[in-house]
C-alpha positions as CSV (number, residue, x, y, z in Angstrom):
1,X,-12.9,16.5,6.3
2,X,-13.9,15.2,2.9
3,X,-12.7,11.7,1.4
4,X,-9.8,12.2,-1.0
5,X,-8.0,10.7,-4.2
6,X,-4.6,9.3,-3.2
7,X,-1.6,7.6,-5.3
8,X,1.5,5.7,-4.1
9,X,4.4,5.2,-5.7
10,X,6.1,2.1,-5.9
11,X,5.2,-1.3,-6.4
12,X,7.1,-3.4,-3.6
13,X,6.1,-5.1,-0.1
14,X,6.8,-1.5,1.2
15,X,4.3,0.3,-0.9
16,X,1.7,-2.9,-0.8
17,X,2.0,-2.0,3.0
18,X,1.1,1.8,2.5
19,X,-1.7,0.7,0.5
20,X,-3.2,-1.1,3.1
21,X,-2.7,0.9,6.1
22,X,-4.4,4.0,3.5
23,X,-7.4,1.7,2.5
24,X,-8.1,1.4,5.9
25,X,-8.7,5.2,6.8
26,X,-12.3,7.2,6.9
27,X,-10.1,9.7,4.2
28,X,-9.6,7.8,2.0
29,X,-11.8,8.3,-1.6
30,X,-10.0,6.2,-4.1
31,X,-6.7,4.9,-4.4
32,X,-3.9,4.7,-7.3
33,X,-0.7,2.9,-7.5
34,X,2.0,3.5,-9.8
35,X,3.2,0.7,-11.1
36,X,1.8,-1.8,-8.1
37,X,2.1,-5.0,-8.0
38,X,-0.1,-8.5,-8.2
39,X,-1.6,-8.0,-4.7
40,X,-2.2,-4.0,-4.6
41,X,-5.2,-4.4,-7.3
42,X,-7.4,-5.5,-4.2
43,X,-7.0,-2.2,-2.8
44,X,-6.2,-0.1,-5.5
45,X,-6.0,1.1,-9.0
46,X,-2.5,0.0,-10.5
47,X,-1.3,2.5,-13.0
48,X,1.2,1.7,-15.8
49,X,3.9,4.1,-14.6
50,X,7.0,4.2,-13.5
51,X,7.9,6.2,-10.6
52,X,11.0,8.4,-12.5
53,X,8.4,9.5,-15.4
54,X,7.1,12.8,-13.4
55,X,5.5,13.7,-17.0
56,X,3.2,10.7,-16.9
57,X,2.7,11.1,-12.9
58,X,1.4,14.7,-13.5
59,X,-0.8,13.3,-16.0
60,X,-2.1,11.2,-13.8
61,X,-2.8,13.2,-10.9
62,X,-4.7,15.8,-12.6
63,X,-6.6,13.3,-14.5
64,X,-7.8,11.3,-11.2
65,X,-7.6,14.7,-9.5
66,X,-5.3,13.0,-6.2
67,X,-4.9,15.5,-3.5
68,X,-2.1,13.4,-1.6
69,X,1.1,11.5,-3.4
70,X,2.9,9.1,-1.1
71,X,6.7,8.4,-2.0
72,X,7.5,4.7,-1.9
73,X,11.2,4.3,-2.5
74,X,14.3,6.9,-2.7
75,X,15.2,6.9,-6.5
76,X,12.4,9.8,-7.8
77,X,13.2,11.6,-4.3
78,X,16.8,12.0,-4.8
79,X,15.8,12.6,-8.9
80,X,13.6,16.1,-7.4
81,X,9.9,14.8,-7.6
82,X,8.6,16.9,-4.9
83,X,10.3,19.8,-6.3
84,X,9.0,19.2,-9.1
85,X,5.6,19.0,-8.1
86,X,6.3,22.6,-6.3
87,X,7.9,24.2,-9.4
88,X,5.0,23.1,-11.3
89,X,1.3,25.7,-11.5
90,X,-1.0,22.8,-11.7
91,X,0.5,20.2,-9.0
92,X,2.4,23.1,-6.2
93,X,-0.8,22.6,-3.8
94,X,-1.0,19.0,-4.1
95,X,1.0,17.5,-1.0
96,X,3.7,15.4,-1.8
97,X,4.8,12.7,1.7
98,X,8.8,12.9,0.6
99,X,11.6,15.1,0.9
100,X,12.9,17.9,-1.9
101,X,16.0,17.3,-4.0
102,X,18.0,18.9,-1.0
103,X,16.7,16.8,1.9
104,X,17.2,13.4,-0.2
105,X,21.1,14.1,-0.6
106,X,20.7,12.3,2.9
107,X,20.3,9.1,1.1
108,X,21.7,10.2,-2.1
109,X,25.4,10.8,-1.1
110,X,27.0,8.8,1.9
111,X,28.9,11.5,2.0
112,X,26.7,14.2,2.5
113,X,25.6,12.3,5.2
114,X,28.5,11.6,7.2
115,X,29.3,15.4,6.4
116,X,25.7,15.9,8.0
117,X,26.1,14.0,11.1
118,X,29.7,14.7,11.9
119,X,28.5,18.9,11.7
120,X,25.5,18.0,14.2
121,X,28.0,15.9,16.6
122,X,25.7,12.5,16.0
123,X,27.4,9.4,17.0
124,X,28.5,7.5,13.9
125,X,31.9,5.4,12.4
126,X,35.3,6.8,12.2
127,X,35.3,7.6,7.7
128,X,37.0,8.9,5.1
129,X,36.2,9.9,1.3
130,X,37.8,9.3,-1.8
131,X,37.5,9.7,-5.6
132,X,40.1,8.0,-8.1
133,X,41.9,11.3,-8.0
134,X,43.0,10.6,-4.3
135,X,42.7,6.9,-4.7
136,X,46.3,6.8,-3.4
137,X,44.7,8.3,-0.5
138,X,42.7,5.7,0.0
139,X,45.1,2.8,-0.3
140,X,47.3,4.5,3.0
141,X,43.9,5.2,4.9
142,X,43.0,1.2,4.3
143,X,46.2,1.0,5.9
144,X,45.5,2.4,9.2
145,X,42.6,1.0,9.9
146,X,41.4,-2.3,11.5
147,X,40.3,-4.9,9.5
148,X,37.1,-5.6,8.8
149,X,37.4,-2.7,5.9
150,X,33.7,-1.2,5.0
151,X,33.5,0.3,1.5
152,X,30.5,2.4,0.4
153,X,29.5,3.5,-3.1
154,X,28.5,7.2,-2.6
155,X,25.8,7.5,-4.4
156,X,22.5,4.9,-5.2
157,X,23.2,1.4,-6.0
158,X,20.0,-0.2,-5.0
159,X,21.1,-1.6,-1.8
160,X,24.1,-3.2,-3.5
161,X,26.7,-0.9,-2.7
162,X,28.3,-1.5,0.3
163,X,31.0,-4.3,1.2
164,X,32.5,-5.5,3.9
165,X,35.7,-7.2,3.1
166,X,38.6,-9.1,6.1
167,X,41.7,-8.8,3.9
168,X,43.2,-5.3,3.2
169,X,45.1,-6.8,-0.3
170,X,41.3,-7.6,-1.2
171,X,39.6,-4.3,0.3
172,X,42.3,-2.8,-1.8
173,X,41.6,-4.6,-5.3
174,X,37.6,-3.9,-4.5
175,X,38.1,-0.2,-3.8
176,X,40.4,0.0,-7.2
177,X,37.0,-1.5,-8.8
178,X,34.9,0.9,-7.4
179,X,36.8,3.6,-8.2
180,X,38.9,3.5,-11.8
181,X,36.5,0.4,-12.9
182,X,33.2,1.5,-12.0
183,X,32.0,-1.7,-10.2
184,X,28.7,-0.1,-9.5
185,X,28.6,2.7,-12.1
186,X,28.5,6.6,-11.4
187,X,27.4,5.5,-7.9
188,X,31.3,4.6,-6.8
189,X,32.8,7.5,-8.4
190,X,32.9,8.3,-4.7
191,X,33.6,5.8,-1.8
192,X,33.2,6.0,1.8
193,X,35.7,4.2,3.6
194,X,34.5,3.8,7.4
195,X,35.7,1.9,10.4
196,X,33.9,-1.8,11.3
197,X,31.0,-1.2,14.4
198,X,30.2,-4.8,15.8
199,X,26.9,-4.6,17.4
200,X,23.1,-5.6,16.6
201,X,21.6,-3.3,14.1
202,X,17.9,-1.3,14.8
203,X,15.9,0.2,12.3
204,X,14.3,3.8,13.7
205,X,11.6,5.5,11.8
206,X,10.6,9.4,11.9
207,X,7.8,11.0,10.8
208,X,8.7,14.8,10.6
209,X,6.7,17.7,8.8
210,X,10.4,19.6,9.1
211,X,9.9,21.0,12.8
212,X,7.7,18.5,14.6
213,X,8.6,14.7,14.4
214,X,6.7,11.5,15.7
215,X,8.5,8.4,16.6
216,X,7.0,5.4,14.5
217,X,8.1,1.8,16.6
218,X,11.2,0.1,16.1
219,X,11.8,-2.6,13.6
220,X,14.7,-5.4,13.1
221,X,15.7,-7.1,10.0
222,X,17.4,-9.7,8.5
223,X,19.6,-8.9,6.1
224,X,21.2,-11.9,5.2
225,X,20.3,-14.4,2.5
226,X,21.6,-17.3,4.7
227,X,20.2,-18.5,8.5
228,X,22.2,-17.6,11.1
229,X,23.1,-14.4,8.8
230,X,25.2,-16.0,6.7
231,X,25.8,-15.0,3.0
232,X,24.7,-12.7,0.6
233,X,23.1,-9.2,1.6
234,X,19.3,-9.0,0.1
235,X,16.6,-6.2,0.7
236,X,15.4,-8.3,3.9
237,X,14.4,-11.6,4.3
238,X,12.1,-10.8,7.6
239,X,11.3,-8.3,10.2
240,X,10.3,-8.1,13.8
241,X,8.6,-5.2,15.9
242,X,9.3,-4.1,18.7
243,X,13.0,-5.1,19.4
244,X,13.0,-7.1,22.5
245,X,16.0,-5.7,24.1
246,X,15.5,-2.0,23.5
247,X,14.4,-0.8,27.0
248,X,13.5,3.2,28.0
249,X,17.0,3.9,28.7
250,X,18.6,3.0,25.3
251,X,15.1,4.6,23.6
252,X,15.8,7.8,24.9
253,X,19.5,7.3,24.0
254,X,18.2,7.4,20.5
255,X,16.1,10.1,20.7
256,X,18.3,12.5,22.5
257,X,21.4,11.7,20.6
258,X,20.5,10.7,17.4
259,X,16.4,11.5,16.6
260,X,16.4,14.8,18.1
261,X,19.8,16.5,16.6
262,X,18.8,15.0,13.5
263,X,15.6,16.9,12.8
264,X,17.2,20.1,14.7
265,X,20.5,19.7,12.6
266,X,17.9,20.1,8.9
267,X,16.5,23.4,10.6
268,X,19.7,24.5,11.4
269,X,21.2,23.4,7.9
270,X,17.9,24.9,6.1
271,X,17.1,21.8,4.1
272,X,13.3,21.7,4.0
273,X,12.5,18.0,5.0
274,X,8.9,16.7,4.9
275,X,8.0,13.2,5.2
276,X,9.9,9.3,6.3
277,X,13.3,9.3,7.8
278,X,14.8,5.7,8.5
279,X,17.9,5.7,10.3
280,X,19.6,2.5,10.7
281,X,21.2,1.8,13.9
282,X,23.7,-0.4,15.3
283,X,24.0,-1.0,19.1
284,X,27.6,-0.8,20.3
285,X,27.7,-2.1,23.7
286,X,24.8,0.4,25.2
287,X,25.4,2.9,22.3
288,X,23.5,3.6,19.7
289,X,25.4,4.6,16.3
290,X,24.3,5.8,12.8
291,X,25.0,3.7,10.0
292,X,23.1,5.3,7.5
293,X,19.8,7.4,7.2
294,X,17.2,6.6,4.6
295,X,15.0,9.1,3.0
296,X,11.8,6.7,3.2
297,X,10.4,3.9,5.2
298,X,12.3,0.3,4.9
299,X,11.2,-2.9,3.7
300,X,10.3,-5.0,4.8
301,X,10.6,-3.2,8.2
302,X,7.5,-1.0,7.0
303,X,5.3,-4.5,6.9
304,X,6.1,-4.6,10.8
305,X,5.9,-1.3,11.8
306,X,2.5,0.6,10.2
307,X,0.5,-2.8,11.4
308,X,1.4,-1.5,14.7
309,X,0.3,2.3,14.5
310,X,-3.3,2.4,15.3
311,X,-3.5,6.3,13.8
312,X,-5.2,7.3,10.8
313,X,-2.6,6.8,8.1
314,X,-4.0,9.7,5.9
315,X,-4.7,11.9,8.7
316,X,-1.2,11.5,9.9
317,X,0.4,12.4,6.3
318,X,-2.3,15.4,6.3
319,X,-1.1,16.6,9.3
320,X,2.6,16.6,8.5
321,X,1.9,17.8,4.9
322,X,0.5,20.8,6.4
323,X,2.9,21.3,9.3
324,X,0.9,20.5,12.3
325,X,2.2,17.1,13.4
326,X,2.9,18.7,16.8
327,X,-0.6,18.4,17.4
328,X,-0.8,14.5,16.8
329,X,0.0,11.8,19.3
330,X,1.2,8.4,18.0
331,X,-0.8,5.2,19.5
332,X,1.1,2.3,19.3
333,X,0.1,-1.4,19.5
334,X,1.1,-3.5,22.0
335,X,1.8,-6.8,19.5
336,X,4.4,-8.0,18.5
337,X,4.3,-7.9,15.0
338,X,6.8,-10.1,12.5
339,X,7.0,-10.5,8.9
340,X,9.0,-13.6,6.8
341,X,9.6,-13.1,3.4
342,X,10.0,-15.5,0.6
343,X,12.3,-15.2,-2.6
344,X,12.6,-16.5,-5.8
345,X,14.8,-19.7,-6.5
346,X,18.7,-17.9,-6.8
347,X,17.9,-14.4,-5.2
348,X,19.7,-12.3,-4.4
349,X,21.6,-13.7,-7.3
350,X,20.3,-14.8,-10.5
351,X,16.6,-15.8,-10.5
352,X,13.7,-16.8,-12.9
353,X,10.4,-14.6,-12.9
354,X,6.7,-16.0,-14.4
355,X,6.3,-18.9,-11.8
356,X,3.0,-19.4,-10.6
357,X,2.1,-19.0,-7.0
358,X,-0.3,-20.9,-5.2
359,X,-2.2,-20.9,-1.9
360,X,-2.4,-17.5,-1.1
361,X,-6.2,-18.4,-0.9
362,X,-5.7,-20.6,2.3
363,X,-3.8,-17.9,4.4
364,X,-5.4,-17.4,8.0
365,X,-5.1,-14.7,10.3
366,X,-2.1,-13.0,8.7
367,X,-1.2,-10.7,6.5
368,X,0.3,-11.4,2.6
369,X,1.9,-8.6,1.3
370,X,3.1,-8.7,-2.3
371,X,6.4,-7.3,-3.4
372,X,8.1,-9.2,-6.7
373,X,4.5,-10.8,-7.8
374,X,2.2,-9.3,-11.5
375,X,-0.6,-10.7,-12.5
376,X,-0.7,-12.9,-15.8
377,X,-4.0,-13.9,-17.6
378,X,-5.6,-13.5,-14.3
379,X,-3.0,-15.3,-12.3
380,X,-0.3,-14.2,-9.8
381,X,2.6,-14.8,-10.4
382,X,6.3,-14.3,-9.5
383,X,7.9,-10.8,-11.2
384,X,11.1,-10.0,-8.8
385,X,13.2,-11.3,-6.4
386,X,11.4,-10.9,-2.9
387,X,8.2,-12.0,-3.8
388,X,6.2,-11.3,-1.1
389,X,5.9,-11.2,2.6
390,X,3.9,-12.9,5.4
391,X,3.1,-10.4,8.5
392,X,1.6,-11.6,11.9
393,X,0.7,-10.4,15.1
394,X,1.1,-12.3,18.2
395,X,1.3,-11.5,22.0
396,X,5.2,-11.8,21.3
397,X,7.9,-12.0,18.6
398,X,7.5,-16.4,19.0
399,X,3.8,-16.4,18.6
400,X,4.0,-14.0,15.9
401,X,6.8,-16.0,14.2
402,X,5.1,-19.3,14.8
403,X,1.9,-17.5,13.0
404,X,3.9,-16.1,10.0
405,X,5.7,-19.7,9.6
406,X,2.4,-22.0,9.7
407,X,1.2,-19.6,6.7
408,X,3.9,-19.4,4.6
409,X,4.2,-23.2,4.4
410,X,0.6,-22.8,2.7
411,X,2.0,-21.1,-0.1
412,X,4.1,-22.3,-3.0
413,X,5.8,-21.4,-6.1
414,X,8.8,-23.1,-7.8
415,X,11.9,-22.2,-6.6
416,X,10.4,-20.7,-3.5
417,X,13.1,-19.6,-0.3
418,X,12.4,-18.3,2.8
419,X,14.7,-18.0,6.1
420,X,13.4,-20.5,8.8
421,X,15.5,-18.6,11.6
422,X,14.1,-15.1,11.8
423,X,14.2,-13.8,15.1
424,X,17.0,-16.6,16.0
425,X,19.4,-14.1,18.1
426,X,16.5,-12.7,20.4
């Protein structure tokens, strides 16, 4: 198989990760990033792009003639990119690792998706829908359900749009918001009202080429901005592969109730669906339910989880770009693998970008992947909110936390946060 030209989209710890785990493979010729970030020039060529402009992406594929386009996050999914590329003479053959328009409603509409899984009998919470034409609706099904009230913007909101409010006079006033005030814009024109699961939540990743799937490891993360999960929801603050309590009995539970109707229930449905599939889980007693499903891999979950697949990364999204992922086996590491991240000063809140980093230079036997970071006359400095993330292996998840912690310490940057707890409820 010849060496080939391949670009990412993205520039997070997410698509740092893919770069990685790509540079690594025999396949792999050259490789472009668009945008990037401070740490994926080591490995590749950052392009000046943004990953909505599909004009300037075409550009660039033709001009360093890629033959394999990896989608980092949702937003140019759900916005058609692969269709796109299919509708378009010079760029149909090249292979694009992301679902169409169609497939992407998954992530795109909460309520397409609960639509989805109630259809394919796929255990998730009790919901209903509203718009502010029924918000009166909504008020009397509040009413009859249990306190704590969950409220979902429909449609994208960056991670933002979901809250989880005690009081029913507040849940009220917030859905009111969402609805006639446009808390989070177009995306709560909609809202998904859904009943509380308590459990532990799992994040499950798929690989499917639309028929065949492969089972990537299991990841947790850490929500929370706060140890002992308290406060603000961020993107993640850490990660941890495997899960330490998921045994053969509850696997299978999620591949024969959840994984398996899932990829059957798209066939069935006829939406095309090529490429990542996260669905986040919550364990309710010895249950697994759906929370949500992703149209791409998480982060930081994805800095814990492609450490651990020993495969060929490109020959893996070869295979299921060309529909013959039944013929691959997945080999999985034994590690443990863990990632901590560290934020800026005030994230997820307000928070200050340009701040120098230092000591990434004295790191030792683990893993820095860059998220919020650019470079700036040469130096690296902070550009987001999670900044970047330290990934370890270890013969288990405390050896691999011990790992991740003793290297973080060696790096600095004003303001910098980082959870000192990850992995505490193990």
């Amino acid at each position: 198989m010849d060496k080939i030209n391949i670009l990412v989209l993205g520039n997070g710890g997410r698509e740092h990760a893919f770069c990685w785990k790509l540079a690594k493979s025999q396949l792999t010729n050259q490789l472009f990033i668009a945008p990037g970030n401070g740490g994926t020039e080591d490995l590749a060529i950052n392009l000046d792009i943004g990953v909505n402009d599909f004009e300037s992406i075409k550009k660039a594929v033709l001009l360093n003639q890629i033959k394999l386009v990896v989608v980092g996050p949702e937003d140019p999914l759900v916005n058609g990119l692969h269709d796109f590329f299919l509708s378009d003479q010079a760029l149909k053959d090249i292979p694009v690792i992301g679902p169409k328009k169609m497939g992407a409603r998954l992530e795109g509409s909460k309520e397409f998706a609960k639509m989805f899984m109630q259809r394919h009998e796929i255990p998730t919470a009790q919901y209903g829908s509203f718009t502010a034409e029924n918000i009166v609706q909504g008020y009397a099904f509040l009413d009859q359900m249990k306190s704590p009230y969950v409220l979902k913007a429909d449609g994208l909101a960056a991670g933002k749009g979901v809250l989880i409010i005690d009081d029913l006079k507040q849940a009220k006033t917030e859905l009111t918001k969402m609805l006639l005030d446009q808390k989070f814009g177009v995306a709560s024109s909609k809202v998904v009202i859904e009943e509380f699961l308590t459990g532990i939540e799992i994040s499950c990743f798929v690989l499917t080429d639309g028929e065949a799937h492969l089972t990537f490891p299991t990841a947790k993360d850490y929500k929370r901005i706060g140890e002992g999960d308290k406060g603000l929801n961020t993107g993640g603050m850490g990660a941890i592969s495997p899960v330490p309590f998921m045994d053969d009995q509850f696997n299978k539970k999620i591949q024969d109730r959840i994984v398996k109707p899932t990829i059957k229930g798209l066939l069935e449905d006829n939406i095309p669906y090529l490429g990542f599939l996260f669905i986040g889980l919550i364990k309710v007693g010895e249950e697994p339910y759906v929370i949500e499903y992703n149209v791409r891999m998480g982060d930081p979950e994805t800095q814990v989880v492609l450490p651990r697949i020993k495969n060929d990364f490109v020959e893996l999204l070869l295979a299921t770009a060309e529909g013959r992922l039944s013929q691959i086996e997945i080999e999985i590491d034994d590690l443990s693998v863990t990632t901590v991240v560290a934020v800026s000063g005030g994230y997820p809140q307000e928070y200050q970008k340009g701040k120098k980093i230092t000591g990434l230079e004295k790191v030792k036997g683990s893993i820095v992947f860059h998220a919020g970071t650019t470079l700036k006359e040469g130096k690296i400095v902070t550009n987001g909110g999670r900044v970047l993330a330290v990934t370890s292996y270890g013969e288990g998840h405390e050896s691999a936390l011990k790992q991740s912690y003793g290297q973080i310490e060696k790096i600095n940057f004003e303001g910098i946060n980082f959870r000192k707890d990850i992995g505490f409820d193990l």
